[in-house]
N, C-alpha and C positions, 0 to 999 in steps of 0.2 A: 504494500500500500504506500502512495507515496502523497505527500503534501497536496497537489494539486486535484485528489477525487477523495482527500479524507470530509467523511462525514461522520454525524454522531451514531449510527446505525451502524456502521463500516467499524468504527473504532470500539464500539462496543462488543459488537461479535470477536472479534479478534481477541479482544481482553478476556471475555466470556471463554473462550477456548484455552485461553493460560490458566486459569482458573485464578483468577488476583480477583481479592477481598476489595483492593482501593484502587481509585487511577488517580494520578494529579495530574493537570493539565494548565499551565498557564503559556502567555504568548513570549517569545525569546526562551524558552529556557525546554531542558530534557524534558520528555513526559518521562513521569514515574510512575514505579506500581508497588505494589506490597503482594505476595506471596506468602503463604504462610508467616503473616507477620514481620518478613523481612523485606525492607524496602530498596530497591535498584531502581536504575536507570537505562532509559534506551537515547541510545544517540544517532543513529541509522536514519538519518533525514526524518526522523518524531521533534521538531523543532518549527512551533507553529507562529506564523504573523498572527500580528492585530486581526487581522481581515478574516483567516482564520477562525482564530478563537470567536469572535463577534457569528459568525456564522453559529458556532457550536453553541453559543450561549441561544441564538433565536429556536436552535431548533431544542434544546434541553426545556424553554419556555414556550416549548410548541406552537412557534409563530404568537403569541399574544403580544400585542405592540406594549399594554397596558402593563404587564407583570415585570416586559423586558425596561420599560422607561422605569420604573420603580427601582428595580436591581441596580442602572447607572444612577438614579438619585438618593439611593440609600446605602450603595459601596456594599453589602452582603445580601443576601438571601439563601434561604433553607427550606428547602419542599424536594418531592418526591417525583422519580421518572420511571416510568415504565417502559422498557423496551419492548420491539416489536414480536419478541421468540417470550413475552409476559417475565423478561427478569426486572425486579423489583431494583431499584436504586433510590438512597439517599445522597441527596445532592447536596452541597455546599459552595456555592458563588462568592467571588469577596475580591478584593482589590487588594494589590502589594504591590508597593513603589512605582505605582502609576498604570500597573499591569493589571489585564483580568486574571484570576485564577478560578480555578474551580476543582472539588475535590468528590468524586463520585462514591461512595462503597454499595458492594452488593451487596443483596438480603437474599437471604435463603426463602424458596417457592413453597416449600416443603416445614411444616413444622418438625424442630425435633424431636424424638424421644425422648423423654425424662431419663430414663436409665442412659443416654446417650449421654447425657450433660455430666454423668456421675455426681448428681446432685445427692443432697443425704438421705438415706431411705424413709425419716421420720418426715422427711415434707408431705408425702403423701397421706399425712393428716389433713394439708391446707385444702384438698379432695373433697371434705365434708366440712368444712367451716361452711359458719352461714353468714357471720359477722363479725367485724374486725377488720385492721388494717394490716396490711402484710407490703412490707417496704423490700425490695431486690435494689441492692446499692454496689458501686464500684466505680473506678475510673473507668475513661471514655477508652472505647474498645475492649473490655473487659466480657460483651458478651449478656448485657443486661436485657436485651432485646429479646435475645434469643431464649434465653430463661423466663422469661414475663410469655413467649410463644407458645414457649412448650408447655408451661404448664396452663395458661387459659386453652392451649388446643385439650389438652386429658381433662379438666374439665367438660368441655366441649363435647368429649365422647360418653362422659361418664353422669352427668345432670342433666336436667330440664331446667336453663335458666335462661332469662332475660340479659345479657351481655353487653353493658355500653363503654365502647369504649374513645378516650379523648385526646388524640391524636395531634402531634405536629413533627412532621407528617405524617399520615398513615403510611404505612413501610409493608406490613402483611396483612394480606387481604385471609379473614378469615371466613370455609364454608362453613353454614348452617349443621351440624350434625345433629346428635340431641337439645343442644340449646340452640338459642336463635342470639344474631349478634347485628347491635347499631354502632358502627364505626363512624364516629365524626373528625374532621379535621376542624380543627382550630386554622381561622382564616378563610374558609371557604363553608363550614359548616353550622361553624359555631363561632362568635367572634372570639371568646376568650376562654381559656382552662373553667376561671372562674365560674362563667356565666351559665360553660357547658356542667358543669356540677352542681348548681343551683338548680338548671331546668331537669336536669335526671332524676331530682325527686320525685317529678311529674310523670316521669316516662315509664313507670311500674318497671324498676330495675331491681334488679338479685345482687347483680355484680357491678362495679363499676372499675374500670383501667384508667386511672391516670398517669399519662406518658411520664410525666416528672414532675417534682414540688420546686418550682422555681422562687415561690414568692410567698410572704406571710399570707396572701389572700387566699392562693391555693390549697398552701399547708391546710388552713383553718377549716375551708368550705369543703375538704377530703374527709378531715376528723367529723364535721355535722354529718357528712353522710355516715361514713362508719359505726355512728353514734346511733341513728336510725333502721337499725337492724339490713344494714345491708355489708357486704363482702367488699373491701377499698383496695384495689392494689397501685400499687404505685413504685416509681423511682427518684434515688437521690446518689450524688455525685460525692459517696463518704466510701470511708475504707474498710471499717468496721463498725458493730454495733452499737457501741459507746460515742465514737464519732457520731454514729447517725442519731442517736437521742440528742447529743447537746447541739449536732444542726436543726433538728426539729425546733426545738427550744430556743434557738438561737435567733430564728425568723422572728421573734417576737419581743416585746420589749419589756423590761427589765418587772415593772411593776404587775406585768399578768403572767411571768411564768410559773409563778406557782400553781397559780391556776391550770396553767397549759399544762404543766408537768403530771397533775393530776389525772387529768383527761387524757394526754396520751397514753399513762399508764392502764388507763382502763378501755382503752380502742386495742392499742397495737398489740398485734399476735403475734409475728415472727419478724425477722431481721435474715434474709441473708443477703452475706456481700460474699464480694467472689472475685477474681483474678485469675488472668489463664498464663499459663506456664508453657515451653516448650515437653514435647514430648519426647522419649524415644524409641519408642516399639512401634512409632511409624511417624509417618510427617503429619504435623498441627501442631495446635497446641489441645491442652486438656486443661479443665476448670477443677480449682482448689478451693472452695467453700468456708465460709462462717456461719453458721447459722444459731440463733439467736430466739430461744422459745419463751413468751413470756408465761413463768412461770411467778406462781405467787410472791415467792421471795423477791423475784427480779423488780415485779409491780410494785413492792413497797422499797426494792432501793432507788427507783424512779421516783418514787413520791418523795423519800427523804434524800434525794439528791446525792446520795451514794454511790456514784456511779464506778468505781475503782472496784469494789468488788462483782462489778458484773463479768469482768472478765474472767475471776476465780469461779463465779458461777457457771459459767458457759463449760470449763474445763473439769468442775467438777461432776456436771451430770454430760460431759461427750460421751458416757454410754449410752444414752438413753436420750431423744429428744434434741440433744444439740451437738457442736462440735465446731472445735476452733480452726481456725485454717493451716494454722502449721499440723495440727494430728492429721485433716483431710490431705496435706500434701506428703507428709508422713507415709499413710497408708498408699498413696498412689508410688512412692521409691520404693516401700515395700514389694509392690507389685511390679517392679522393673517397668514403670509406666514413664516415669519422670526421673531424672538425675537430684540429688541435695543440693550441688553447687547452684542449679538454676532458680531454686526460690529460698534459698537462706540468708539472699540478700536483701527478700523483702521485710523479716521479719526483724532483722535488723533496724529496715529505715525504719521499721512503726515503732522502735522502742526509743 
């Protein structure tokens, strides 16, 4: 393929065939891609003009004049493309040092398997909750997507329920199996996180997904639901447990956390965060888990603000119920799945 007949159709099949997770593409410079996590370059005439890239950005905004004039007057945008063969992308538009950039990754068609994820066997209690908030945290690329998929897909097969979920962007398209599901995008469906979780009350819902707790206003109007006998899952961008209570807490100001502190203790049901590792019993990586059960003790070191022993807590019942991430990445060396050298540098930086 060469410079003069690249299209966004063209360049994406081709990537589609490498099997790369991300493409970067800005104008003057290599395109790049990521491969199992590791990122290269091509330099083979993949060095795109202005004129170029301006093409690729109208056709990624599928000719809309209205969506393309916003993106040059707003320097970013974040929404979602579908290719023609139905693969799924998250897209990321943005400007650097005068240039366009843009950064695609794909999303799997296919939900996973829970046992695929080697998630902890004790989640598949979240299977029969009715109510409560259950929070899937990690840094970006970690795999939070794919976890929040998997498990509303085995709900999916396993309930009769009402499924809303509030989107930016929608990324997987879910089918109908034994529940029924209303996928809203934020921006084209619903104006705000907010607004879309105030009108769900209306919408006689079981479940509700919210994509991520960005702001004190979402935090809040997540916990009302959860509090109204419905199922709340949600994302947040912490590393562990403890991180994610005092980000919860943190959204809010100083004179109502105790109050808040209260109240999440008596919404939130689980906690896992996760991080993925290389592997070596074959190429990827594989996911190492925290998971985080509120148990009664935990609920009252939330209320008294004890938060240091929640960590001895999590370690003391990893038989049963929970389990820290260095014993999850523990047993994956056990199993010749993973090397020690590749994640004993994380539990370092947490300390």
């Amino acid at each position: 393929m060469s410079n003069n007949d690249v299209s966004l159709e063209s360049l994406l099949a081709f990537w589609i065939k490498k099997n790369c997770s991300d493409i970067h593409i800005s104008e003057w410079d290599n395109v790049a891609f990521r491969v199992h996590w590791e990122l290269g370059k091509l330099t083979e005439a993949w060095i795109f003009t202005r004129e170029i890239v301006e093409k690729l950005v109208l056709e990624l905004f599928r000719w809309d004049q209205k969506k393309v004039a916003a993106f040059y007057d707003k320097k970013d945008a974040d929404f979602a493309y579908v290719s023609k063969d139905w693969t799924p992308f998250r897209v990321n538009g943005y400007f650097k040092l005068w240039k366009i950039g843009f950064v695609l990754r794909k999303i799997e068609r296919n939900a996973k398997n829970m046992d695929d994820l080697w998630l902890p066997a004790w989640l598949q209690k979240i299977l029969t909750a009715k109510q409560g908030l259950f929070l899937i945290t990690g840094p970006t690329g970690s795999g939070k997507s794919t976890t929040m998929v998997s498990i509303l897909d085995k709900i999916n097969e396993e309930r009769r329920e009402h499924v809303i979920t509030i989107e930016d962007p929608i990324e997987f398209i879910f089918s109908d199996k034994n529940s029924i599901f209303s996928q809203r995008e934020v921006g084209r469906d619903t104006e705000s996180f907010v607004s879309a979780i105030r009108a769900a009350m209306r919408e006689d819902p079981d479940i509700v997904m919210v994509w991520e707790m960005r702001d004190k206003e979402t935090v809040e109007a997540a916990m009302n639901l959860s509090e109204t006998w419905h199922l709340v899952f949600s994302t947040l961008h912490t590393s562990g447990s403890v991180q994610t209570i005092n980000r919860v807490i943190q959204f809010f100001s100083p004179d109502i956390q105790n109050q808040v502190r209260v109240r999440l203790a008596d919404t939130l049901l689980w906690v896992l965060s996760q991080r993925l590792i290389p592997r070596i019993d074959k190429e990827g990586r594989v996911w190492i888990h925290e998971l985080m059960y509120m148990t009664s003790w935990i609920k009252n070191l939330i209320k008294w603000w004890d938060l240091i022993q929640i960590n001895n807590n999590i370690e003391m019942w990893s038989a049963e119920w929970m389990i820290t991430m260095k014993n999850s990445a523990d047993k994956l060396e056990q199993a010749w799945i993973v090397r020690k050298e590749d994640y004993m540098w994380y539990f370092m930086e947490d300390q």
